[in-house]
C-alpha distance (Angstrom), angle and dihedral (degrees) to the residues before:
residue distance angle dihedral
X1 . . .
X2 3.78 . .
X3 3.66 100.5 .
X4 4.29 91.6 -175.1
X5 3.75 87.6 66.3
X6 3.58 100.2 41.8
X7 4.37 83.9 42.9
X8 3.90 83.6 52.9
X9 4.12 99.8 40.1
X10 4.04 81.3 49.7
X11 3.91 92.9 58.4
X12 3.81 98.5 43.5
X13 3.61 85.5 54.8
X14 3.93 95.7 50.4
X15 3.11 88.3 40.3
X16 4.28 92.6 57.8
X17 3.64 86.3 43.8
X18 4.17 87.0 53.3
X19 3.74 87.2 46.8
X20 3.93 99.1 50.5
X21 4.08 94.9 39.3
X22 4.45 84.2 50.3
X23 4.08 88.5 -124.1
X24 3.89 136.3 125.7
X25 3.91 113.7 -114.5
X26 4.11 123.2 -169.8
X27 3.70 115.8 -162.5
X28 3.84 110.6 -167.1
X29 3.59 149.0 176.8
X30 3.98 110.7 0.0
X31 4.15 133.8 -168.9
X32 3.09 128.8 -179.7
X33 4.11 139.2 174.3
X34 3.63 138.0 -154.2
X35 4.32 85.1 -71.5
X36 3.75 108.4 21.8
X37 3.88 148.2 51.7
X38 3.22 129.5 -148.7
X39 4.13 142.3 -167.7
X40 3.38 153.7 121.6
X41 3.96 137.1 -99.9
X42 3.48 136.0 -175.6
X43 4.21 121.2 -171.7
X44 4.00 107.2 -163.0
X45 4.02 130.2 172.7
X46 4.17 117.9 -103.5
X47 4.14 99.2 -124.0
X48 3.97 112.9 179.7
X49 4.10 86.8 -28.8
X50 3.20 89.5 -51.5
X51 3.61 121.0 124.3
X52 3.96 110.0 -138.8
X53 4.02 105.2 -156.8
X54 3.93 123.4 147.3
X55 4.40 89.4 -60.8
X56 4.41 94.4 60.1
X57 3.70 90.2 47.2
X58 3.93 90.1 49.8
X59 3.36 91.3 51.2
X60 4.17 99.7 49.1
X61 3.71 80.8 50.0
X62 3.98 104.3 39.2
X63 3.75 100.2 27.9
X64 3.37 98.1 102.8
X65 3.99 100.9 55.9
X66 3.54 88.7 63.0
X67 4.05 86.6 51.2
X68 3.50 88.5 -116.6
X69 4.11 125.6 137.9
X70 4.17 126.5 -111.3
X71 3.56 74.8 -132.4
X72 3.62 100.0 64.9
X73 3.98 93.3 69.1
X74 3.88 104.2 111.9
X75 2.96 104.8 5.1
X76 4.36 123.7 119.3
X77 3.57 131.0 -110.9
X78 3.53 136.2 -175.9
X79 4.07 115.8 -126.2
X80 3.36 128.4 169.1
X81 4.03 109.2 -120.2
X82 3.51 113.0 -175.8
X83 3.49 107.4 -14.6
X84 3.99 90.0 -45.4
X85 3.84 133.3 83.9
X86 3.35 115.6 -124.9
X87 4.00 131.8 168.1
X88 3.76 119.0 -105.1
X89 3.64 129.0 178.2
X90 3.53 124.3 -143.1
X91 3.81 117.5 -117.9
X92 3.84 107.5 160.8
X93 3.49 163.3 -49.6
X94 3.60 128.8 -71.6
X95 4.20 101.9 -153.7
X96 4.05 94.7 -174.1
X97 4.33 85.6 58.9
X98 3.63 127.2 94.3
X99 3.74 107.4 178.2
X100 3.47 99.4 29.8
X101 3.38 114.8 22.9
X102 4.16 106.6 150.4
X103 3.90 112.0 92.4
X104 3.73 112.0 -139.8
X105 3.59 144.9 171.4
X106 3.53 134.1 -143.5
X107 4.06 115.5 -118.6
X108 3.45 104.7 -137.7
X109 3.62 107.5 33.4
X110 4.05 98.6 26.0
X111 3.90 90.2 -130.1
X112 3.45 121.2 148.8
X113 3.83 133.2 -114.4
X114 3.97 137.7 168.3
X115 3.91 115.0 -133.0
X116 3.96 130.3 -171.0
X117 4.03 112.8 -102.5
X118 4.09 86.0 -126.9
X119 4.01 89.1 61.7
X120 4.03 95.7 45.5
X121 3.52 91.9 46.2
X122 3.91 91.4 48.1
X123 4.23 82.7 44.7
X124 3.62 89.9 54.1
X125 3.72 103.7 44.0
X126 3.51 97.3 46.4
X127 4.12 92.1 48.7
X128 3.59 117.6 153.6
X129 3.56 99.7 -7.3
X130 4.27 89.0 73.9
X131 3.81 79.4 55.1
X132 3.77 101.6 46.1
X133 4.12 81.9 49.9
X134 3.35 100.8 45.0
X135 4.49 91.9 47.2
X136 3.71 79.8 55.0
X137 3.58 98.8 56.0
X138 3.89 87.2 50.6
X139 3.94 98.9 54.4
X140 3.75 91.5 22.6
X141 3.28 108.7 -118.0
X142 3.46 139.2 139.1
X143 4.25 112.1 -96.4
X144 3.46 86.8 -131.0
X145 4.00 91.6 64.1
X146 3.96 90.8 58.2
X147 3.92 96.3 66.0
């Protein structure tokens, strides 16, 4: 039996079944043995783009023990990752994680990262002024000028 294809066929036909019902599906992980397949899936609603698995509803209902806002889910903050900021939007919580509990993704290439609370909540507070400061560096000029 050639598990790959029937691993494959199995996840075009989720995926049509995703497609039809208007929801996001995630098929992960999969093993399988000389008699048996195995994998995951997870069906989830589409909310404002925003795909709402198991992460979104962790973070409507733990959001607020890492002082963090309801308001905060979706939205895009600058971090600096690696030496270079980049835009990142925030798409969860991960409740098993310690050190880096906050589920985001990356804007422009949709990959996925895990950030400490302290650093989103520093993101979000400082908002557009990091930007303002940062634009003014770049043209010189004085932050001030850019209102």
């Amino acid at each position: 039996m050639n598990w790959n294809k029937v691993h494959k066929d199995a996840r075009r036909a989720l995926e049509a079944v995703a497609s039809h019902h208007n929801i996001a599906i995630s098929v992960k992980g999969g093993t399988y043995s000389g008699t048996n397949l195995r994998f995951s899936a997870e069906f989830a609603v589409i909310r404002d783009g925003v795909v709402m698995d198991k992460r979104a509803q962790a973070f409507n209902n733990h959001c607020h023990e890492f002082g963090i806002s309801p308001n905060a889910f979706g939205k895009e903050i600058t971090l600096n990752w690696k030496g270079y900021d980049d835009e990142f939007r925030i798409v969860g919580i991960r409740t098993r994680s310690v050190k880096a509990p906050i589920a985001l993704i990356r804007v422009r290439d949709g990959q996925s990262f895990h950030w400490h609370a302290s650093g989103v909540k520093q993101a979000l507070a400082s908002g557009d002024e990091t930007k303002m400061a940062v634009k003014a560096i770049q043209i010189d000029l004085n932050p001030a000028d850019l209102l």
